[in-house]
C-alpha positions in Angstrom: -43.7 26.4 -16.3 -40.6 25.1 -14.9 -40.0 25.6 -11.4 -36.5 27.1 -10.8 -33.9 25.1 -9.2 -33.1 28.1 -6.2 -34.9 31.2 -5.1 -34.1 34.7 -4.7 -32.3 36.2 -1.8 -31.4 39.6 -1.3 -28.8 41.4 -2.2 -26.1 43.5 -0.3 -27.2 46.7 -2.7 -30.4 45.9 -1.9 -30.2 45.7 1.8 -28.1 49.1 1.7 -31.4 50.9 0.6 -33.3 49.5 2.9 -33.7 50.7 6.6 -32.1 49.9 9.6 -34.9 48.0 10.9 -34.7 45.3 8.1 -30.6 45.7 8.5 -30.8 44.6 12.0 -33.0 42.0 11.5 -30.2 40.5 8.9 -27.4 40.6 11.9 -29.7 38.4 13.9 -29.1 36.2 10.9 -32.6 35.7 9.4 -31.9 35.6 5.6 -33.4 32.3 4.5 -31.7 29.6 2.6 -32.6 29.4 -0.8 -34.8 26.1 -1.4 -33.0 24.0 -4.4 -36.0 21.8 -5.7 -34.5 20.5 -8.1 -30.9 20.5 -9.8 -30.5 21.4 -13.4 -30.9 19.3 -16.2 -27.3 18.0 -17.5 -26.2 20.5 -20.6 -25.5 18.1 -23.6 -21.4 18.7 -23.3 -19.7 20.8 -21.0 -17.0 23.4 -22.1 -13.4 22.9 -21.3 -11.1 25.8 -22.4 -7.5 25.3 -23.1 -4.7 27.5 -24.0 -6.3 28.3 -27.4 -9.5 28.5 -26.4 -12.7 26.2 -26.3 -11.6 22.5 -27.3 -14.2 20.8 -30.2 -16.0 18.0 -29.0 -13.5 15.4 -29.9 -10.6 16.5 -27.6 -12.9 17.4 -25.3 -13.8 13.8 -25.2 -9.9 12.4 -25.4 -8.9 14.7 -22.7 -12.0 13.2 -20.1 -11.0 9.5 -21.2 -7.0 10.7 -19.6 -7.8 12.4 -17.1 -10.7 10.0 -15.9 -10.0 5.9 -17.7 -12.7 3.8 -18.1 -16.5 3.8 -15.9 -14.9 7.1 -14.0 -15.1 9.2 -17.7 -18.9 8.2 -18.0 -19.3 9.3 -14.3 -17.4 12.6 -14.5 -19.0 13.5 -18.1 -22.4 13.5 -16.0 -21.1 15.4 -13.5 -19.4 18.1 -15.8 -22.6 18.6 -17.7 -24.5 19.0 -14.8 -21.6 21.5 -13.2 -22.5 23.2 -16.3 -25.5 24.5 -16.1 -25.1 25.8 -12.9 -21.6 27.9 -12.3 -20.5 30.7 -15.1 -17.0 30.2 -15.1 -16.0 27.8 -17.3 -13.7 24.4 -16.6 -10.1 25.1 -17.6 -7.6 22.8 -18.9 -3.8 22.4 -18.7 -3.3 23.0 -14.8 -0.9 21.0 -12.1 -2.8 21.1 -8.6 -1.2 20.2 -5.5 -3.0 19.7 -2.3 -1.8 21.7 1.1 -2.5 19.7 4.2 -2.2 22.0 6.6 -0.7 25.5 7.9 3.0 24.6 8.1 2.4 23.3 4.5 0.5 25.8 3.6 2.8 28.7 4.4 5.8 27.1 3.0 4.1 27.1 -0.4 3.0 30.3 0.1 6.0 32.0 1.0 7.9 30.2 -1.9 5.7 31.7 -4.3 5.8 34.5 -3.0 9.8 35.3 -3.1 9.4 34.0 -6.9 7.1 36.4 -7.8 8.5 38.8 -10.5 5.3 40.7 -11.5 2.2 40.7 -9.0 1.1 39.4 -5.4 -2.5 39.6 -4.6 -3.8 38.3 -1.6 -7.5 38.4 -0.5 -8.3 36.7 3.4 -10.7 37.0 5.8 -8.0 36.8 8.5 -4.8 38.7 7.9 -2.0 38.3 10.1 1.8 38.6 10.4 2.1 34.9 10.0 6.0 33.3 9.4 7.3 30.2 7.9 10.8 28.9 9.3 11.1 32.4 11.2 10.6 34.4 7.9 7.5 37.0 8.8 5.1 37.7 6.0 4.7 41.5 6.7 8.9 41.5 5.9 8.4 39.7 2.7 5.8 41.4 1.4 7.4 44.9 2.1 10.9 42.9 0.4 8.8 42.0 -2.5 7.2 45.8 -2.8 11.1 47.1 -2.9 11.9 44.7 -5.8 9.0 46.2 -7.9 6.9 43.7 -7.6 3.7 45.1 -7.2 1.6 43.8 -3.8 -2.3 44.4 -3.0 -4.1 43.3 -0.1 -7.6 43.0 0.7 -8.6 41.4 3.9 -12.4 41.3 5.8 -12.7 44.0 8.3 -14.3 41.5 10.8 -12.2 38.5 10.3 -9.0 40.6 10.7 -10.8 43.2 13.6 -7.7 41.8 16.0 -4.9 42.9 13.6 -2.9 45.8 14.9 -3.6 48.9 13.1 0.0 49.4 12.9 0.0 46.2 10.8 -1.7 47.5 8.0 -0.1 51.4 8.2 3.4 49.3 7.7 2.4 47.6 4.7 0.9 51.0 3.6 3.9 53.1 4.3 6.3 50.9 2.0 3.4 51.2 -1.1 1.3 48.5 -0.8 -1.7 49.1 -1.5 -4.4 47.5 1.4 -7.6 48.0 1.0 -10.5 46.6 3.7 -13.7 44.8 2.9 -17.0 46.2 4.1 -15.9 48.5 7.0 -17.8 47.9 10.0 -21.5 49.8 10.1 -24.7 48.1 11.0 -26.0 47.7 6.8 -22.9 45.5 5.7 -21.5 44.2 9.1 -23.2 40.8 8.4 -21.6 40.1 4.8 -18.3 39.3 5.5 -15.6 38.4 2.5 -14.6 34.3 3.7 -12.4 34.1 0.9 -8.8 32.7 1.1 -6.7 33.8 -2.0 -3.4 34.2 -3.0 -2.5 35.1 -6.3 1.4 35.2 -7.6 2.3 36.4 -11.1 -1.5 35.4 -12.7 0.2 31.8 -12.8 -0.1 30.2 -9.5 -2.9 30.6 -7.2 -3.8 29.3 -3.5 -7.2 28.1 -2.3 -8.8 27.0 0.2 -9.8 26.8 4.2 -6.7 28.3 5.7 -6.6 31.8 7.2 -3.3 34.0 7.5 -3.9 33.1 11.2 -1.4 32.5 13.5 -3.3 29.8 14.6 -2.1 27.6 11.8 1.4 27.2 12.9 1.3 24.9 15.6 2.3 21.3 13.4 0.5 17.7 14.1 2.0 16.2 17.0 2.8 19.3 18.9 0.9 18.6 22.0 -1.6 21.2 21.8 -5.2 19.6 23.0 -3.3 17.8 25.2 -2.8 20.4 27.0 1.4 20.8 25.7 1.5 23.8 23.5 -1.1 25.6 20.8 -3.4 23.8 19.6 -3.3 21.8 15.8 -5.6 23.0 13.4 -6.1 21.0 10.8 -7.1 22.7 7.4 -6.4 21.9 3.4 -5.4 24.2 0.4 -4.8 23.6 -2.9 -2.2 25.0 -5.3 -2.8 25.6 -9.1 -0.6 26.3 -11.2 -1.7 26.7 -14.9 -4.5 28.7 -16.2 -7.0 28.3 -14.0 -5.2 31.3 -11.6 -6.7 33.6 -14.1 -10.3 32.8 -12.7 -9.1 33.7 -9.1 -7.6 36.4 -10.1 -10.7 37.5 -11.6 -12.9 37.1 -8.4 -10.2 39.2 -7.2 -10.4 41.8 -9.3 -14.2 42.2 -8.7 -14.0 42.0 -4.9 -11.2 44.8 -5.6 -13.1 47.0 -7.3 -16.0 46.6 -5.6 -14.9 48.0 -2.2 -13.4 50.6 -4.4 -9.4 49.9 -4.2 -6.8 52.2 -6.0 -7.0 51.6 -9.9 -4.7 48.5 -10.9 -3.6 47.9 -15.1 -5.2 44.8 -15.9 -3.1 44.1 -18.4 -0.2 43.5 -15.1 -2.4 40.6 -13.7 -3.7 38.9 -16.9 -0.6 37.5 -18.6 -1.4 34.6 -21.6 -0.9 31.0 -19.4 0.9 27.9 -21.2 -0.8 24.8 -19.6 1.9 23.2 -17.5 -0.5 19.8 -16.1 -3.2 17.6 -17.0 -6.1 18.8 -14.7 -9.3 20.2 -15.3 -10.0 23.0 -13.0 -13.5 25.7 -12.1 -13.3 28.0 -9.9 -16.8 28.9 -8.4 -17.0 32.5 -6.1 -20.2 32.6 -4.1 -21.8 36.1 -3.3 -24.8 37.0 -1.5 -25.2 39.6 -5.0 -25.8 36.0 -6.7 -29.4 35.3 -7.9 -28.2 31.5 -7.5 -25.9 30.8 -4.6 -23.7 28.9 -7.1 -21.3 26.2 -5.1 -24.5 25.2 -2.6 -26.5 24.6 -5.8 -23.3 22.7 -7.2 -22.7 20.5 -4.2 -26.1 19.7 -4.1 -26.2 18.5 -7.4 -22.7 16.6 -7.0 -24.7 14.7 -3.9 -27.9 14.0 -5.6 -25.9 12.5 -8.6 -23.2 10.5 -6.8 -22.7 6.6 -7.5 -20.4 5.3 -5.5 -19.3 7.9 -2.9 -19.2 10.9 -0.9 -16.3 11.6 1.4 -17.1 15.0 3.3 -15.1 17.2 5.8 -16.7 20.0 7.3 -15.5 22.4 10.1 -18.7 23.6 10.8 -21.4 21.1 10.2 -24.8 23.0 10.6 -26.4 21.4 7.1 -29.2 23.1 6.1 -32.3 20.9 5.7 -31.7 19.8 2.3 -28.0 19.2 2.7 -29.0 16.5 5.6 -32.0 15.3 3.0 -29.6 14.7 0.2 -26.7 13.1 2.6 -29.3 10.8 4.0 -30.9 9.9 0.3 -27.5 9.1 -1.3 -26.6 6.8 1.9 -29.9 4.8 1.4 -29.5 4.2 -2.1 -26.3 2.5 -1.3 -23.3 5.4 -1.8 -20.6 5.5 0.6 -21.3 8.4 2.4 -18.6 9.3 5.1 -18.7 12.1 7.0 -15.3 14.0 9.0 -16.7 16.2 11.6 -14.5 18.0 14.2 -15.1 16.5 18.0 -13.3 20.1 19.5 -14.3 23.6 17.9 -14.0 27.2 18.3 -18.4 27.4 18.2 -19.4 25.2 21.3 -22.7 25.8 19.4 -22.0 24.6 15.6 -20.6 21.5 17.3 -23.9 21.2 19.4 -26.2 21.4 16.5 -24.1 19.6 14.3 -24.4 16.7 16.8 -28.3 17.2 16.9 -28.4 15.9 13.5 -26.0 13.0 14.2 -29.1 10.1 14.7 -30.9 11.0 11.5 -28.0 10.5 9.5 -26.6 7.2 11.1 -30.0 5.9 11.0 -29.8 6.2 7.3 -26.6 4.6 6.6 -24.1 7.5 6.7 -20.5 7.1 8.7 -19.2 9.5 10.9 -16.1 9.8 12.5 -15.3 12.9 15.0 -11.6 13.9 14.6 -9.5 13.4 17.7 -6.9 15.9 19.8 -7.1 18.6 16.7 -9.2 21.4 15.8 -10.5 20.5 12.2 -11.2 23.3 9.9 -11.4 21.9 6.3 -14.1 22.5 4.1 -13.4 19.2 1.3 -15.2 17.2 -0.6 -14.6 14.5 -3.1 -17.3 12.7 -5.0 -17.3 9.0 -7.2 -13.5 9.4 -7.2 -13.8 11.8 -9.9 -14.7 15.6 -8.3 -12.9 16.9 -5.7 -13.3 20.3 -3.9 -11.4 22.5 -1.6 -12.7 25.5 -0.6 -13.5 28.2 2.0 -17.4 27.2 2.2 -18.5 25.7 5.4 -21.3 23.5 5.6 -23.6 25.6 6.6 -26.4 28.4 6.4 -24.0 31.6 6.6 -21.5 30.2 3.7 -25.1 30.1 1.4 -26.8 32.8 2.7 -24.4 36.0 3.9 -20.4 35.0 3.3 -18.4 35.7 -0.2 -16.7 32.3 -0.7 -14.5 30.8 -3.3 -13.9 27.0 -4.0 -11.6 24.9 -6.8 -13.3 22.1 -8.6 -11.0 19.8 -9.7 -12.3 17.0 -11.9 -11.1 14.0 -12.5 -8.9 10.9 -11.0 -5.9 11.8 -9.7 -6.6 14.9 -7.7 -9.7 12.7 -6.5 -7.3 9.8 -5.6 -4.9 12.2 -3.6 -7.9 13.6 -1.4 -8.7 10.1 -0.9 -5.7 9.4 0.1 -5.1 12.4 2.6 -9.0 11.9 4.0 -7.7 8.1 4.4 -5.1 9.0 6.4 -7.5 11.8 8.7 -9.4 8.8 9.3 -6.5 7.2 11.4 -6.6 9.8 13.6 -10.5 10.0 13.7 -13.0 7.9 16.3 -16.1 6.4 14.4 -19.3 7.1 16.3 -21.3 4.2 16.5 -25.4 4.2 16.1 -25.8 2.3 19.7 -23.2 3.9 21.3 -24.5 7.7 19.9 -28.2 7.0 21.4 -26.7 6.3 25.2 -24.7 9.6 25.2 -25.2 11.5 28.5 -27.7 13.8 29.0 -25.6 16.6 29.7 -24.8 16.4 25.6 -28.5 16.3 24.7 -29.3 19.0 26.0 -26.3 21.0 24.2 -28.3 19.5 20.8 -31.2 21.2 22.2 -29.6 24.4 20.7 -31.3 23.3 17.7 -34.4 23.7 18.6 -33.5 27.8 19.1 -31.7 27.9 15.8 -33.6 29.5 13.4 -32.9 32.9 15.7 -29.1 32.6 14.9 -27.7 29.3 13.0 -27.1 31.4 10.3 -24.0 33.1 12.5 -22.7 30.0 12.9 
């Protein structure tokens, strides 16, 4: 028999039936990473639905030859049917995507969608704050939009958003909308958190990605902040889909809704029929810790392990789990580009010190890194062969498999690929390349921060 591709973890039901003992032992972070021995066999065709449902093989095939011209449509065929047989959502046609590069940008877009909303708002976030854009607060606009009718729901992580102000929340509550917290602090479910970032507007046009409604995202490049001049720039990516591909966000919504038990919402509201408005080919994978098979680890994996020609990766908190580094260092010696964009400043002193710890292995191997200079990076991208792109809230590391609900947007095919290209280009410019020689005479004082490793099966899993 066929040995699976993942094992078991727990579940969050299960570990609610289970005693306090066992709970505890979960917030000192010892669930175990799931051991991916091998990734699935490619399906024989992948299914793309457009606005009438399932496409036949033949446009199936025309719409990867546009999307993707020449070599790239053999390259993002294998990927697609190997996609396939790991997520359950399917890949959707017909959508525009736009990529956000950072929290001015972000909120911008966000706020604009938000004011054209006619229907429906939903917004899930680990971190809920009364963030503004050009002196506009989003507390005022969401309490504007409730007033016009539109209908506005909120569901933010109780953890994340612990530095809120009660009075926040009661606000939004008082002028109807509805705000509903996920997993309330107690000692079974404090270490399952909801990582998600998602805004919804009208079941049309969704928002993904690595960016919190934090404050922190307002400082702009440029605006001193590490030098020691003002707050400090954090640099994060979204990405904005317009088309039918919102629907499957809107879905993981829905189920995170109803799960932590949120006033009854008509479905029929958030669910309105989609006409494809752009050319790209979208999946939306949500991660749970209820999942059998942690879904966009297994997916990335698979994405590595397949790559040709190259794998362009930034990560705000690199702790890879074994077989992350395994597959990184496997896909640089068989001669893919593998580039690495790792923050050199962080809010964990100690996911920076045991990302560092891995540092020799992978230059060693052929991988570049470069450690991003006088900003705080907090992206969690990919983009693979120049044909699958990603941009999600899943960091790379052990908690984002193992504990956090996460949501990422696969985008395939060539020109959302050539966009991130272009962007992690340009992060580049303002990144220092750490050099193999240079990296083994680092002072001793640093080594011994990467001795946190050593200690981290006790609590990487919090980072």
């Amino acid at each position: 028999m066929k040995v699976p591709f993942y094992a078991t973890r727990p579940s969050r039901s299960g570990f609610a039936r289970i005693s306090l003992a066992v709970a505890l032992l979960a917030l000192l972070g010892c669930g175990a990473v799931p051991k991916v021995d091998d990734t699935p066999a490619p399906q024989q065709s992948a299914t793309i639905v457009g606005a009438r449902g399932p496409l036949t093989a033949s446009q199936s095939r025309a719409l990867l030859d546009k999307i993707a011209p020449g070599d790239d449509a053999r390259i993002l065929k294998r990927h697609m049917a190997i996609e396939e047989a790991v997520a359950e959502t399917p890949l959707v046609a017909g959508n525009r995507t736009s990529l956000l590069i950072d929290g001015k940008q972000t909120f911008a877009t966000m706020f604009a969608a938000m004011r054209a909303a006619k229907t429906s708002i939903n917004l899930e976030y680990y971190i809920f704050e009364d963030v503004e854009s050009d002196g506009a607060h989003l507390g005022d606009l969401l309490i504007q939009k409730r007033r016009d009718g539109v209908a506005v729901n909120i569901l933010y992580d109780s953890f994340g958003s612990s530095a809120t102000p009660p009075e926040y929340f009661t606000r939004l509550k008082d002028a109807g909308i509805n705000v509903v917290a996920f997993n309330p602090l107690n000692p079974i479910t404090f270490n399952f958190r909801d990582h998600r970032k998602i805004l919804v507007v009208d079941g049309a046009r969704a928002i993904v990605g690595g960016i919190n409604l934090s404050t922190t995202y307002q400082s702009s490049a440029g605006s001193g902040g590490t030098q020691g001049k003002g707050p400090q720039y954090w640099r994060d990516t979204d990405l904005q889909i317009d088309g039918p591909a919102a629907a499957q966000l809107q879905t993981l919504f829905f189920e995170h809704w109803e799960q932590q038990k949120g006033p009854a919402l008509e479905r029929s509201l958030y669910f309105p029929k989609v006409a494809p408005v752009g050319g790209e080919v979208v999946r939306i994978v949500g991660s749970s810790p209820d999942d059998k098979v942690p879904r966009f680890y297994v997916t990335l994996l698979s994405a590595i392990r397949n790559a040709e020609k190259n794998v362009w990766l930034s990560a705000a908190y690199f702790v890879p789990t074994d077989q992350e580094e395994d597959d990184l260092i496997d896909a640089a010696r068989r001669g893919v580009d593998v580039r690495l964009l790792l923050p050199s400043e962080s809010d964990s002193k100690m996911a920076l010190a045991v990302g560092r710890s891995h540092y020799g292995d992978l230059l060693e191997a052929g991988v570049t890194i470069y450690e991003v200079q006088n900003e705080v990076l907090h992206s969690k991208t990919a983009s693979i062969d120049g044909v699958w792109t990603a941009v999600g809230s899943s960091n790379f590391d052990p908690r984002s498999v193992v504990f956090n609900d996460e949501v990422d947007a696969i985008v395939l095919g060539s020109a959302t690929a050539t966009a991130f290209e272009k962007m992690f280009q340009a992060d580049l410019g303002r990144a220092r390349q750490i050099n193999l020689a240079e990296w083994r005479r680092r002072p001793l004082g640093q080594r011994a921060l990467e001795l946190f490793e050593l200690t981290s099966f006790l609590w990487r899993n919090w980072l």
